[in-house]
KEKEBA-323969 format. One record per residue (C-alpha): z, x, y. Coordinates in pm, whole numbers, plus 50000, padded with zeros to 5 digits. Layout:
% residues N
ZXY ...
% end
This chain:
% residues 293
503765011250287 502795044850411 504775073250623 503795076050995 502265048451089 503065056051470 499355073351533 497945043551348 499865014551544 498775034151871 495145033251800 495124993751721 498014985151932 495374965252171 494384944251926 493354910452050 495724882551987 494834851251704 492754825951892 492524791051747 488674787251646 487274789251325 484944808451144 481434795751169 478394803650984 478374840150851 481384853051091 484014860150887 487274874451055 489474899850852 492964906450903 495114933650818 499104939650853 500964971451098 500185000750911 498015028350857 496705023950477 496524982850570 494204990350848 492505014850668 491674991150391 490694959750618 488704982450793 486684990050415 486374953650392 485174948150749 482304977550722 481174962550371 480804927150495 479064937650817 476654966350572 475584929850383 474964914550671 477904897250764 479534892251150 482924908451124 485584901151368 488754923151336 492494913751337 494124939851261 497934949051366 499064913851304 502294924751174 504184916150858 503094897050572 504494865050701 502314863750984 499394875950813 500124848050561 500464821150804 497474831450995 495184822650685 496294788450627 495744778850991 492614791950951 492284818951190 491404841850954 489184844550631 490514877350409 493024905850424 494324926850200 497404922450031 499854939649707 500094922949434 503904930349367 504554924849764 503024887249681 504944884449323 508154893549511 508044885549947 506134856249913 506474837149569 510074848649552 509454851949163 511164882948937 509364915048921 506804922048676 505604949848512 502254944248334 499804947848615 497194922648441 500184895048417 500964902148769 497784896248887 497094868348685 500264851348794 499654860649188 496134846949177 496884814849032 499714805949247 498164817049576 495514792449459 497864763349414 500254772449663 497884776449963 494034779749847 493794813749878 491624832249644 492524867049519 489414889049438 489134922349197 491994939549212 492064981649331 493175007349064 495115015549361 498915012849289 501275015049583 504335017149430 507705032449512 508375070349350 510205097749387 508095131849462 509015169949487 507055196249525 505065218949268 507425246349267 510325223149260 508615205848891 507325238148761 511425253548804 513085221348696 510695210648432 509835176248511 507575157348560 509135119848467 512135101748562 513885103048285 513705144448273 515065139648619 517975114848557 520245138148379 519735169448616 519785151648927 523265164148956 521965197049050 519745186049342 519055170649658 517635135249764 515935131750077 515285092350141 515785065550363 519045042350419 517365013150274 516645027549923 520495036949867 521474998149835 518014980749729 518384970949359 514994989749293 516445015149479 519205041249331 521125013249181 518255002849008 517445041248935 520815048148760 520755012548582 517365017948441 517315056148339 521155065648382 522275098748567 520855101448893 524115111349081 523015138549295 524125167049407 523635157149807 522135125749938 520725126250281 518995099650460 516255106650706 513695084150941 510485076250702 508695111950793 510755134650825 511945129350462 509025149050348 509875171250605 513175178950388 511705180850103 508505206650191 511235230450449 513245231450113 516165215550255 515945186249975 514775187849622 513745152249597 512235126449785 511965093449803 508095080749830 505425052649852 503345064249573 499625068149785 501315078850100 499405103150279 501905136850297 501385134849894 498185149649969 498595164850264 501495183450108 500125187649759 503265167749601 503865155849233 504775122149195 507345120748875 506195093548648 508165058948607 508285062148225 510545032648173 508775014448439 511325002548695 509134995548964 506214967948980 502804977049005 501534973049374 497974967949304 495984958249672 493354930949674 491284912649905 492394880349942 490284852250063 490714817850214 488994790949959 487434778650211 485664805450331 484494812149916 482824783649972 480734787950253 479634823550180 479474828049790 477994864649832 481224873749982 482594882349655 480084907349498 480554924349807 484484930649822 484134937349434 482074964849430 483884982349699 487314974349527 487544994349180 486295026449444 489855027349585 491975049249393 495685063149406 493895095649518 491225081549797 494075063449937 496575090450022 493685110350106 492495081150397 496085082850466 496405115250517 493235115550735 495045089150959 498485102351043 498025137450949 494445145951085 494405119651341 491195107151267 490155068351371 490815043851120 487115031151154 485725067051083 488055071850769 486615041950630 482695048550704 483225078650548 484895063850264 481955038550213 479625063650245 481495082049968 482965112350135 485595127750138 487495115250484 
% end
């Protein structure tokens, strides 16, 4: 859910493919999905569980959810991290949500039922959809929520992608929720190069993933969802039972690094990825040892 993950997929392209053995003793194997802040996050995981003493083998690059999904239940791998509104939505197929405490509450016991999969504490992290503009942009306009955006929108430009213009928690669900939103000039771009648009001053608006790196790269405001359209996206390790069982110290050591990753820490790891080019691995260490990647 982040914005040029091309730098990302090239470093862990070569990732090894899903063998059929299981985990034995303390080698636990941790998974992640094709992009940046999903490698970045697995990679957290990974360093923690080694730091307590753990053997750590990576699969990361998998692809989508699905995959990942499917991997766990054969068995081929013990934890990844996952969204809680991705999980509410792509895999139980159930209506969105917006209380993130219900959310999580409903993920974790049906992920349980459904296919023994334990979800542990949840990140303050929320990677949620938004629409951003720049400082200059707010400070002239004066907003800073959707719904001080809605009925002005008519005066500026949306940078997005083609997807968002027909999603129903896209613009549809945009001018359902808050009315307005008719814009002056719609434009759709490839995932980057919105933000492009938006920082050359050739759009107003832009479409956004709400800890995507250019936010801090590009020292964006994020307007705030005031009438909550959009589902919290709260990420969370989440663990094969099975696994649980066999290595019960596995827990306090996923939930101490968990309530660490913020809105903030992740655009700035994501940032450090696409942006800054820096290694996945490095951005994490650096994380764990509480620095600033």
């Amino acid at each position: 859910m982040t914005v040029s993950r091309a730098r990302a997929l090239a470093l862990l392209a070569g990732a090894p493919l899903l063998s059929a053995c299981g985990s034995r003793g303390s080698r636990v194997v941790v998974a992640s999905k094709n992009f940046t802040e999903s490698f970045v996050i697995a990679e957290i995981y990974a360093q923690a569980l080694e730091r307590a003493g753990m053997r750590v083998e990576r699969r990361f690059n998998l692809g989508s959810t699905e995959i990942v999904l499917a991997a766990m239940q054969r068995g081929d791998v013990d934890c990844y991290p996952e969204y809680t509104g991705t999980a509410l939505i792509d895999v139980l197929h159930m209506p969105p949500m917006q209380d993130p405490h219900a959310l999580y509450a409903t993920v974790a016991r049906e992920f349980e039922k459904r296919y023994a999969l334990t979800w542990l504490q949840p990140s303050p992290m929320n990677d949620s959809q938004g629409l951003a503009t720049t400082k200059a942009v707010a400070a002239r306009e004066r907003i800073a929520t959707l719904s001080q955006l809605a009925p002005i929108a008519a005066r500026l430009r949306l940078a997005t992608i083609q997807e968002f213009l027909s999603r129903p928690d896209g613009l549809p669900g945009l001018q359902r929720v808050y009315g307005g939103f008719d814009f002056r000039d719609v434009r759709t771009y490839d995932i980057a190069l919105k933000y492009e648009a938006l920082v050359s001053g050739r759009a107003d608006i832009a479409t956004a993933f709400t800890t995507d790196g250019a936010i801090a790269t590009d020292d964006l405001v994020v307007l705030r969802d005031d009438r909550h359209l959009w589902p919290p996206y709260n990420v969370a390790p989440v663990v094969r039972a099975a696994t649980l069982a066999r290595l019960p110290h596995f827990v306090p050591v996923l939930d101490g690094v968990s309530p660490r990753i913020t809105d903030r820490a992740a655009q700035q790891m994501n940032a450090a990825v696409e942006s800054r080019h820096q290694d996945p691995a490095d951005v994490a260490a650096a994380f764990l040892r509480n620095d600033r990647p």
